[in-house]
C-alpha positions in Angstrom: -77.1 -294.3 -17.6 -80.1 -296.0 -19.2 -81.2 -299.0 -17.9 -83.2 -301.5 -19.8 -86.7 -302.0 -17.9 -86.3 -304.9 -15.5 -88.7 -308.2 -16.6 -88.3 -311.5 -15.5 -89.0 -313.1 -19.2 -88.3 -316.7 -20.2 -85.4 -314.8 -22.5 -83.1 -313.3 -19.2 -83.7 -316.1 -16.7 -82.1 -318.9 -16.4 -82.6 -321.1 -19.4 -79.9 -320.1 -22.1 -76.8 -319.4 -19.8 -73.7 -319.7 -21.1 -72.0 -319.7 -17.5 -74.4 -321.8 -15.3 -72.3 -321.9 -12.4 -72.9 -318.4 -11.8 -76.2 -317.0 -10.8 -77.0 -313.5 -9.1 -80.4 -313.3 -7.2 -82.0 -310.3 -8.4 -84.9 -308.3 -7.0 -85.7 -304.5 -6.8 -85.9 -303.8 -3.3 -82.7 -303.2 -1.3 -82.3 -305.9 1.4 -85.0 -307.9 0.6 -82.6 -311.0 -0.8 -80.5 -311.6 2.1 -83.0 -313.5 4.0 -83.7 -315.9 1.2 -79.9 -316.5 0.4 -79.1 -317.0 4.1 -81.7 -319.6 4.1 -80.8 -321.3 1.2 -76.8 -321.4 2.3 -77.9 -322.2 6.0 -79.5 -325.1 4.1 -77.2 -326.5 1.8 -74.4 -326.3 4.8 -76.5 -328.5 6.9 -76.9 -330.9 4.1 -73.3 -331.6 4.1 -72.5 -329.4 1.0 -69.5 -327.3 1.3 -70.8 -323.2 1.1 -67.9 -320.8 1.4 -67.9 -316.9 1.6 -70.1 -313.9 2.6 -73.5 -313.1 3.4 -75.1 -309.7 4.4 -76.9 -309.1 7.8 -78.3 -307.0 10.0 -77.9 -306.7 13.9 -81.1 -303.7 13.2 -83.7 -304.2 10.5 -84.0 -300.5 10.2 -80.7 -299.5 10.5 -78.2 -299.3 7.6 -75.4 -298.6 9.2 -76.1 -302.3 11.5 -75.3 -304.1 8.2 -72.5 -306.4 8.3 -70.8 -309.1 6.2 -70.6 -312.6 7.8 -67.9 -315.1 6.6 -70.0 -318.3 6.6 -66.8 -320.7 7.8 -65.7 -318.6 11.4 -68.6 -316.4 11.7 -66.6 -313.5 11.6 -68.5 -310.3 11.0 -66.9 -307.2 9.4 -68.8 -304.8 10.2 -69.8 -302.5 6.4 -70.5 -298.5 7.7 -68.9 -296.3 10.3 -71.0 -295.3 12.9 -70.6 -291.2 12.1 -72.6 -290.3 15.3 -75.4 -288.2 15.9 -76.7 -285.7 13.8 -75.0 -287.5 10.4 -76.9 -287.9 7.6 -75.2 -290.0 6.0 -73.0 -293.4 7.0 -69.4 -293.7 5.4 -67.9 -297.4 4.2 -65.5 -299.4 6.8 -62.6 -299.7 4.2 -60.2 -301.4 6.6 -63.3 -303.8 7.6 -64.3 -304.1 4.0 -61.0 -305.2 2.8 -60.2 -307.8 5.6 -63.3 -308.8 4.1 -62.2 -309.6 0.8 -59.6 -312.5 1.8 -63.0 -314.5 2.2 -63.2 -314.6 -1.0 -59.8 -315.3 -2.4 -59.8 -317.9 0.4 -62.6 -319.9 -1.1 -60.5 -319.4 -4.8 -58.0 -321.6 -3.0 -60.2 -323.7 -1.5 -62.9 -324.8 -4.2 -65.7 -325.7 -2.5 -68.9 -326.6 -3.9 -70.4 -322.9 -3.7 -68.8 -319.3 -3.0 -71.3 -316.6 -2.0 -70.4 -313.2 -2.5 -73.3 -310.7 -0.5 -73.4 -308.1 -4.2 -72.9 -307.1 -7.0 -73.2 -303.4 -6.8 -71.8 -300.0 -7.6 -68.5 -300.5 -6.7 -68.3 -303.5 -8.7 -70.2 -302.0 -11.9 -67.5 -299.8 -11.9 -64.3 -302.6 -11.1 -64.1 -302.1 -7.7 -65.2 -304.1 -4.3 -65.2 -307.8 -4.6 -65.1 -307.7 -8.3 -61.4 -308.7 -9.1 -62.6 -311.8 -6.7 -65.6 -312.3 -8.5 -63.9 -312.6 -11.8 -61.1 -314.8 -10.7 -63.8 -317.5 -9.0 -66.1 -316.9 -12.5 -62.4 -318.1 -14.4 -61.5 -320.7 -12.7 -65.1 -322.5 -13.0 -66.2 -322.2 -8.9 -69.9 -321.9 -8.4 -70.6 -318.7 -7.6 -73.6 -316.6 -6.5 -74.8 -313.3 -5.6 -77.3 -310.3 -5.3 -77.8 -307.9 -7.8 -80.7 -304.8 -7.0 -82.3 -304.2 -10.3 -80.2 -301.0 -10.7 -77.7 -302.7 -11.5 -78.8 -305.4 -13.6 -77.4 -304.1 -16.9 -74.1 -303.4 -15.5 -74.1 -307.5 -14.0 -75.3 -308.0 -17.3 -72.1 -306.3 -18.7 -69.2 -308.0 -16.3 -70.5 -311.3 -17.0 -71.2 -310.8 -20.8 -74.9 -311.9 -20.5 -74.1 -315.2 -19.5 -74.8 -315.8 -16.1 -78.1 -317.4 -14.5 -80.6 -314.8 -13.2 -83.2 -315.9 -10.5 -85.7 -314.8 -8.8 -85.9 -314.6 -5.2 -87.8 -316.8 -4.6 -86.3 -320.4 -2.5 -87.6 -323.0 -5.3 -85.4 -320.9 -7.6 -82.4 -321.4 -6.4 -82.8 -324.7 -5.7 -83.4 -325.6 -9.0 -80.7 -323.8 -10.5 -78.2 -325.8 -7.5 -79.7 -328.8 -8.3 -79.1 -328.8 -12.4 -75.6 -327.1 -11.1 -74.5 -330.1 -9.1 -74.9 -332.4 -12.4 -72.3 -330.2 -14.3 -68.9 -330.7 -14.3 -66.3 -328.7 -16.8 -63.2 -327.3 -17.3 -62.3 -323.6 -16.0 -63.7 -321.0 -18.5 -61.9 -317.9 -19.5 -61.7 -314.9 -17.8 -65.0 -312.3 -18.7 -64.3 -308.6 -20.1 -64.9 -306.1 -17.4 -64.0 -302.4 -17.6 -62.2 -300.4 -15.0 -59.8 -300.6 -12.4 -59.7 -303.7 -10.2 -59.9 -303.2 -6.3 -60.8 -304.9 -2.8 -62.8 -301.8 -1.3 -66.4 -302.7 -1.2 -69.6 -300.6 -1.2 -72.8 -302.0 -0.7 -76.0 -301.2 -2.3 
């Protein structure tokens, strides 16, 4: 697939959105976003705004297979790879872990709060699967939503939300700014995007 070289220009950020309640972080180095969106959902929970749904972390900095998801209500952690043992070169999804993950998400559909974070947008949900059937019912039914997208797979975010979602960077006066103008809007659910593929709740993580 040919990507379209990743700039942040005045023409993809955040100005022209037709979607403004839904923004995806987007950086070109795996990992290096979760630290900043922690922070920033840390912070708006302990301001007394209501933050609902999953973040990404890491019991080992240097180990993949350590990642986990985090629901940010219970603290519950769902743990994303199988440990394979020694000598594997190569670390297989949790699909049982992955998938109890998911009712986070449809969770916060039902709940409404002022944010949902979902922890990526990545090859499983390029392609219709992970959290994307999640993703796209909180995009329809107007809830605040934000994510991570590597630059990867920016053209295929690009794609599932028809251009018009925010894009930030990662950087913490970003996405304040973008919560802040956020917070002021207030609107009707929009309609459904377009996606292509088949819908799951399997997740991979990229």
């Amino acid at each position: 697939m040919s990507l379209v070289p990743f700039t942040f220009t005045d023409a993809n950020m955040d100005e022209s959105s037709d979607w403004p309640h839904i923004a995806a972080i987007v950086h070109a180095e795996h990992g290096t976003a979760d630290g900043l969106l922690a922070d920033f959902v840390f912070g708006l929970r302990a301001s007394g705004r209501r933050v609902c749904g999953l973040i990404q972390q890491y019991k080992d900095d240097t180990d993949k297979e350590s990642a986990m998801l985090v629901d940010l209500d219970g603290g519950e952690c769902f743990p994303l790879f199988q440990n394979l043992g020694t000598g594997s070169t190569s670390c297989g999804l949790d699909e049982i872990s992955i998938a109890a993950a998911s009712a986070v998400l449809r969770r916060a559909l039902s709940e409404k709060p002022d944010l949902v974070v979902a922890n990526r947008f990545g090859e499983l949900e390029a392609t219709g699967g992970g959290f994307a059937a999640e993703m796209l019912a909180l995009m329809a039914e107007g809830v605040p939503l934000i994510t991570v997208v590597v630059e990867k797979y920016l053209n295929d975010w690009r794609r599932f939300t028809g251009g018009a979602a925010k894009e930030l960077r990662p950087q913490r006066e970003a996405l304040e700014a973008w919560f802040s103008d956020l917070s002021q809007l207030k609107g009707p659910p929009i309609s459904r995007p377009e996606s292509s593929g088949k819908t799951t709740t399997h997740h991979d993580k990229s």
